[in-house]
C-alpha positions as CSV (number, residue, x, y, z in Angstrom):
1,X,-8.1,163.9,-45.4
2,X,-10.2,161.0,-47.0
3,X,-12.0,163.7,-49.1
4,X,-9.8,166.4,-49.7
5,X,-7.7,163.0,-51.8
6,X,-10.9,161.6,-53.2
7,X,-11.7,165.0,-54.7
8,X,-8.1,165.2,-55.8
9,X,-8.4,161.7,-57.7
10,X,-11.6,163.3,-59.2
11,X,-9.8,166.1,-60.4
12,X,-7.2,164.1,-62.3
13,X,-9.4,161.5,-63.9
14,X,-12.3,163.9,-65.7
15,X,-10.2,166.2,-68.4
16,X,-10.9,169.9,-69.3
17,X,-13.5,169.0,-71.5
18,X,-15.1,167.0,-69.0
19,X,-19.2,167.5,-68.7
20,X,-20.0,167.7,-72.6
21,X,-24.1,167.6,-73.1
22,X,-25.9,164.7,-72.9
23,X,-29.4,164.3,-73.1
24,X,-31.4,163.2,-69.9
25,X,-34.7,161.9,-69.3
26,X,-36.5,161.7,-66.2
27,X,-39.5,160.1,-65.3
28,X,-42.7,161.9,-63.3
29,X,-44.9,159.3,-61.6
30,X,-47.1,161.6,-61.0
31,X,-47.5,163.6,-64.3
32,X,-47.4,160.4,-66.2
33,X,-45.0,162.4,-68.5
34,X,-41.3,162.2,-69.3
35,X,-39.0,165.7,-69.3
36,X,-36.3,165.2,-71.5
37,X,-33.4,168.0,-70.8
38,X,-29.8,169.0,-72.2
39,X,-27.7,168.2,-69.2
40,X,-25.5,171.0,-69.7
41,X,-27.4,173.8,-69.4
42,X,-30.5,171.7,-68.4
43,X,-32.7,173.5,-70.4
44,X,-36.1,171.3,-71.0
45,X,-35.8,169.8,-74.6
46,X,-39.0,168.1,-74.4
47,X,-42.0,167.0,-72.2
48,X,-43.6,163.4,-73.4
49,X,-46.3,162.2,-72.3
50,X,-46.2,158.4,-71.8
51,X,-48.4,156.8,-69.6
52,X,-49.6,155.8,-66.5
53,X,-47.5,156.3,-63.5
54,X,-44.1,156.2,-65.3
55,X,-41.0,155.1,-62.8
56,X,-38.5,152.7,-64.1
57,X,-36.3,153.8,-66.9
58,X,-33.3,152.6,-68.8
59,X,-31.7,153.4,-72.3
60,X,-30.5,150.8,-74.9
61,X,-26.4,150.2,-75.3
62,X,-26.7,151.7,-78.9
63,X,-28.5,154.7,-77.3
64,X,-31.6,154.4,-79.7
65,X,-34.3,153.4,-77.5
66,X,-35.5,154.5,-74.1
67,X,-38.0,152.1,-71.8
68,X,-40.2,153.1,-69.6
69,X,-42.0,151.0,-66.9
70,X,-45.6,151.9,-67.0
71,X,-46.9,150.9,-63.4
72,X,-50.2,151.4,-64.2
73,X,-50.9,151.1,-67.6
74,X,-49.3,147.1,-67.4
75,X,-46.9,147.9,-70.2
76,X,-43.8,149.5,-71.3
77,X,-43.5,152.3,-73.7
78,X,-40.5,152.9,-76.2
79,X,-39.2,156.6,-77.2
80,X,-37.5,156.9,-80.1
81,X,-34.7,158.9,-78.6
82,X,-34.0,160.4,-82.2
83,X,-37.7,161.9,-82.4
84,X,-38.4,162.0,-78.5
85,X,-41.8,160.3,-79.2
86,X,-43.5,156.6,-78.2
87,X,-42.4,154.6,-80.9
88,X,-44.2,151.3,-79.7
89,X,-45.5,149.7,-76.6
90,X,-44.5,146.3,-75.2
91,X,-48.2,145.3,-73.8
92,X,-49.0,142.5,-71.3
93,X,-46.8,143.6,-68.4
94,X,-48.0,143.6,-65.5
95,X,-47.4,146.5,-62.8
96,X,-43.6,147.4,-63.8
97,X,-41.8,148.8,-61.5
98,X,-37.7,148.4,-62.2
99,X,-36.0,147.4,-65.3
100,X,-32.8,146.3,-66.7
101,X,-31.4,145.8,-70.2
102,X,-28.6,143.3,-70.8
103,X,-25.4,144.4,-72.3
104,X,-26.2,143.5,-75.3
105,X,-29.2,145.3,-75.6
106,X,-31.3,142.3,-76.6
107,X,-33.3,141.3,-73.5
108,X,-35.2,143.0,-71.4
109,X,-36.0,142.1,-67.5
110,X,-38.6,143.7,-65.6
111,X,-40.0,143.2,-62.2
112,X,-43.7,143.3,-61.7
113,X,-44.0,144.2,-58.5
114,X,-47.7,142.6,-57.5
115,X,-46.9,139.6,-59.6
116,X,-43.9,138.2,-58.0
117,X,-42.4,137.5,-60.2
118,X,-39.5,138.9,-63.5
119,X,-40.7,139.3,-67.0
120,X,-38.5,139.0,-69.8
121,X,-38.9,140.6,-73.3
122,X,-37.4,140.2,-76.5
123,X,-36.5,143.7,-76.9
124,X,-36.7,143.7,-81.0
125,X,-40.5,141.8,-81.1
126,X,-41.5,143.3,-77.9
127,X,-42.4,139.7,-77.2
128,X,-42.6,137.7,-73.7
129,X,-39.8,134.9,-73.5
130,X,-40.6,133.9,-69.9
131,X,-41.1,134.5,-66.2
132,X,-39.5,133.8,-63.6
133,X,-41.1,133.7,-59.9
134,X,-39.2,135.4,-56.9
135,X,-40.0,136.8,-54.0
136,X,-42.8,139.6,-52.9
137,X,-42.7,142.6,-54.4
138,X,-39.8,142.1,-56.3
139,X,-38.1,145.4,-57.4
140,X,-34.1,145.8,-58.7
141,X,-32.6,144.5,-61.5
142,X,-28.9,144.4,-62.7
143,X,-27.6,141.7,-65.6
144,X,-23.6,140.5,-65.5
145,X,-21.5,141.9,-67.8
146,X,-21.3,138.2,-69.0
147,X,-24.9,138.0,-69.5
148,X,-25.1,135.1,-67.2
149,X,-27.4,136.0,-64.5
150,X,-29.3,138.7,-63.4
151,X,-30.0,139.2,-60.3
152,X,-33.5,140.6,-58.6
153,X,-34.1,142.3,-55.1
154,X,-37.8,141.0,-53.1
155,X,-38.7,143.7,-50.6
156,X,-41.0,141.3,-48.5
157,X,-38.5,138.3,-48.7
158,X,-35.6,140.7,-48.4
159,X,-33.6,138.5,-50.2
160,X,-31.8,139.3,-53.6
161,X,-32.5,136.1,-56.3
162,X,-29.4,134.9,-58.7
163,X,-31.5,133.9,-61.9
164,X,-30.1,131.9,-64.6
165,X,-30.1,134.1,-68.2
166,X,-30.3,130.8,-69.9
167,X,-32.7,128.7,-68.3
168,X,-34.7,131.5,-66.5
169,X,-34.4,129.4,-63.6
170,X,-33.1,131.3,-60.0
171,X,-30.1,129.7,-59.3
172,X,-29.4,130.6,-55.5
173,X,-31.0,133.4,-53.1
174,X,-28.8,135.5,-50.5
175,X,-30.9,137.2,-47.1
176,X,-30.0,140.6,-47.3
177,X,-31.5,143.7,-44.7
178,X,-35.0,144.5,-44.7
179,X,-36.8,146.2,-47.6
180,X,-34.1,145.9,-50.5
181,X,-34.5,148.2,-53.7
182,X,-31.3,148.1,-56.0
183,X,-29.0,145.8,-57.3
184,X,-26.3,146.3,-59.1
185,X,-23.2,145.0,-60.3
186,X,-19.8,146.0,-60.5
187,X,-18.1,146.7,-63.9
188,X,-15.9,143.8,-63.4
189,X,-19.2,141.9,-62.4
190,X,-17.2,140.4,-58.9
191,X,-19.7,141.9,-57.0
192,X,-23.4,142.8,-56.7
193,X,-24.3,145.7,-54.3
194,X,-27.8,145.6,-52.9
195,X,-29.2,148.5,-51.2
196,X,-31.6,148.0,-48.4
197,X,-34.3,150.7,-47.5
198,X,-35.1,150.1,-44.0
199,X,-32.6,148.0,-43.2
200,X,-30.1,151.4,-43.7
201,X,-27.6,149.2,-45.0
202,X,-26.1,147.9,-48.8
203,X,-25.0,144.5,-48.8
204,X,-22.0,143.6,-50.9
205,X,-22.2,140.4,-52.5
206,X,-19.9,138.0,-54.0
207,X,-20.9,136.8,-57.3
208,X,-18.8,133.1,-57.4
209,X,-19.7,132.3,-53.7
210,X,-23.0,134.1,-53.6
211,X,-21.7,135.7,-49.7
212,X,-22.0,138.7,-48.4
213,X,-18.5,140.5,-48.0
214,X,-19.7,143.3,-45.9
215,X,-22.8,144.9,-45.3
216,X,-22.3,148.9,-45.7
217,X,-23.9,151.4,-43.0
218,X,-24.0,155.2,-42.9
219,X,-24.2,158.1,-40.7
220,X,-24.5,161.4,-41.2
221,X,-24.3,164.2,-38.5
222,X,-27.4,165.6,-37.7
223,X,-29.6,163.3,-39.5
224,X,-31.5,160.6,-37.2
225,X,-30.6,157.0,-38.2
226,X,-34.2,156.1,-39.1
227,X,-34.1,158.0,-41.8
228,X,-31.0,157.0,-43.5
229,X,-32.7,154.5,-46.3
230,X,-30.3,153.8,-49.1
231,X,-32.1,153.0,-52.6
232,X,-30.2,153.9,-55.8
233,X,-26.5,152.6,-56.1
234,X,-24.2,154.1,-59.3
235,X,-20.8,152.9,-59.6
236,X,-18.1,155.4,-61.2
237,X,-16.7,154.6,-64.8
238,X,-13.4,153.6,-63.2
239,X,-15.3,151.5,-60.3
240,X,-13.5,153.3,-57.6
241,X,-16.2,155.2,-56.1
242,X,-19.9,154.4,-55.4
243,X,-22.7,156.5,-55.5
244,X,-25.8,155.8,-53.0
245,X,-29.0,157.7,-52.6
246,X,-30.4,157.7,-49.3
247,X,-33.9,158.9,-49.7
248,X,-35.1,160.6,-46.7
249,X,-31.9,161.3,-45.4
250,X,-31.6,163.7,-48.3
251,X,-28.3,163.1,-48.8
252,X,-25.6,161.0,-51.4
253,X,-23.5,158.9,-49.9
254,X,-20.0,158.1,-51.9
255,X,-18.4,154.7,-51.3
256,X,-14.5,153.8,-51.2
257,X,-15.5,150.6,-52.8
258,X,-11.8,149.1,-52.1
259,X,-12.4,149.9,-48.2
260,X,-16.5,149.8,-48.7
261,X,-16.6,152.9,-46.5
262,X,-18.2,155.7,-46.5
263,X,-16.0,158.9,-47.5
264,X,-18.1,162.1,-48.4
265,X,-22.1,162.8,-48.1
266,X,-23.6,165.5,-50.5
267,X,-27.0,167.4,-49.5
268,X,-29.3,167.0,-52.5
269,X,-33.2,167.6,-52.2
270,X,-35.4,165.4,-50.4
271,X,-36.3,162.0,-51.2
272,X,-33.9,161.1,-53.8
273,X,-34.0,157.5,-54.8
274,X,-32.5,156.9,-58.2
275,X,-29.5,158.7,-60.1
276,X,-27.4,158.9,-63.5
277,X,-23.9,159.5,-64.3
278,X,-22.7,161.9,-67.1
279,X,-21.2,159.3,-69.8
280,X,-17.8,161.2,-69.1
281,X,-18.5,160.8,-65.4
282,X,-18.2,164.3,-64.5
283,X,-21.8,164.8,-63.0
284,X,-24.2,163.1,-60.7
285,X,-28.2,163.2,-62.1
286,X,-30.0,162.8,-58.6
287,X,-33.9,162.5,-58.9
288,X,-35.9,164.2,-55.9
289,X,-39.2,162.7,-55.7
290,X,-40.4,165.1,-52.8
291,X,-38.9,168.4,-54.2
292,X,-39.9,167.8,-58.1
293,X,-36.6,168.5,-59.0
294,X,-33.6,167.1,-60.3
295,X,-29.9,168.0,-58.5
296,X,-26.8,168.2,-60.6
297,X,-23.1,167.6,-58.5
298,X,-20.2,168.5,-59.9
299,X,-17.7,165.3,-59.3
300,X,-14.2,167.4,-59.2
301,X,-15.4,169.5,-56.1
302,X,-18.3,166.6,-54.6
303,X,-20.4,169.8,-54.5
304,X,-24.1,170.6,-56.1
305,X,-23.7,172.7,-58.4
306,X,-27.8,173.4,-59.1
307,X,-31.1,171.9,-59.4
308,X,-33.8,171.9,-62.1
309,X,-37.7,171.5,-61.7
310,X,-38.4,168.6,-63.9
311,X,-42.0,167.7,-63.2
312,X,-44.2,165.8,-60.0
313,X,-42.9,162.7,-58.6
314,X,-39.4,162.5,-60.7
315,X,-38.4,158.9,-59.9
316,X,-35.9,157.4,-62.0
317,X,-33.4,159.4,-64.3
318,X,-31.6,158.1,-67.3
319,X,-28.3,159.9,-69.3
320,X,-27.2,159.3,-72.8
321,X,-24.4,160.9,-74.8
């Protein structure tokens, strides 16, 4: 009943013209390459080569940059999403791994995973303001729609750190499950979600008391528990709905985020750990690393519609209009 309604609300919120092309870009650890596509008829537009062992990707809020976490090249590199070529590099960071861009579009945050620690750039000089220490093997990133703190995921400490924008100081530290990969807030920016791998579960935080309101769980018929290991978390453009990828499980989870339950799985390929949403919401981008291939679902029916080979290793996926 749950999902015959949710697909109903779907239905009603994305209009006829719902699903207009944007343009995609995926990263391929592997190929050290990133495949651009038209995400309507997900013909390849492009292949660009970028660097070493691409993963982390995000796209400026005036949709003219895109940058790339090169893991092992210690650096990020910057298409010029008019040209679909490097435009620069920001040298001097080490291991990337995850990224985020504040709302603004003027700082960047990265985690460098062996460092322990969060760099942050000034995305116009491509220069280092500071960094902040945090746990091991530090790995999500999401900024407050205020621009007041960001917030970083530690995999060993399994603990998610509340940093300070302004004094690049962490302000407070919540124990979350074991292994966590994503944060990310809520449009309204009252919560953070924080997925955790092994721990199978995504914590929801809340932002004034730094608490966890619930911690999220899954199960899936058929699929052993073990390998139900939620990474990527996407939040719907009117925050009802939550998207989670669950890696080995091989499935999309979609979230009632007033009840935080569980109300619809999707099959996808295997191992998909990050995602992107159409900018009119109508399509879920899902990333398989283990399949090389990138799975569309259509959002009025919760059903894939197709996927694409997009190169080795896809690992994070970005959308712009």
């Amino acid at each position: 009943m749950r999902l015959t309604l949710l697909i109903a609300l779907f239905a009603t919120l994305l209009s006829p013209q719902a699903a207009l092309a944007a343009t995609l870009f995926v990263t391929n650890e592997r190929d050290n390459t990133v495949t651009v596509l038209d995400s309507k008829t997900l013909a390849i537009k492009k292949v660009i080569l970028v660097g070493a062992r691409p993963r982390g990707i995000v796209i400026s809020p005036d949709n003219t940059e895109v940058f790339v976490c090169l893991g092992d090249d210690d650096q990020i590199a910057v298409i010029d999403t008019k040209t679909f070529k490097v435009s620069r590099r920001i040298p001097n960071v080490p291991d990337p791994e995850l990224l985020a861009i504040d709302p603004e579009g003027k700082r960047l945050y990265v985690a460098n995973e062996e460092q322990s620690q969060v760099t942050v750039i000034d995305r116009a000089t491509g220069k280092i303001v500071g960094t902040v220490p945090v746990g091991g093997e530090p790995e999500g990133l999401s900024v407050s729609p205020d621009l007041k703190i960001v917030v970083n995921t530690s995999e060993l400490a399994s603990m998610a750190f509340f940093i300070n924008t302004k004094t690049l100081k962490t302000e407070s530290v919540v124990l979350v499950d074991q292994r966590p990969r994503v944060a990310q807030f809520t449009h309204d920016g009252k919560q953070v979600w924080v997925s955790a791998e092994v721990g199978g579960t995504v914590s929801v935080i809340d932002t004034q008391t730094r608490t966890i309101i619930k911690k999220i769980g899954f199960d899936i018929p058929g699929v052993q528990p073990e390998l139900i290991q939620p990474v990527g978390v996407l939040f719907s453009p009117d925050g009802k709905c939550a998207f989670v990828a669950l890696s080995h499980a091989n499935h999309i989870a979609i979230v009632d985020t007033q009840t935080l339950r569980p109300i619809a799985y999707v099959l996808v390929g295997e191992r998909p750990w990050h995602m992107a949403l159409d900018p009119d919401g109508a399509r879920l981008y899902v990333a398989n690393g283990n399949t090389n291939d990138l799975t569309v679902i259509d959002l009025k029916s919760l059903k894939p519609m197709r996927s694409v080979n997009v190169g080795h290793l896809p690992w994070g996926v970005a959308a712009m209009p």
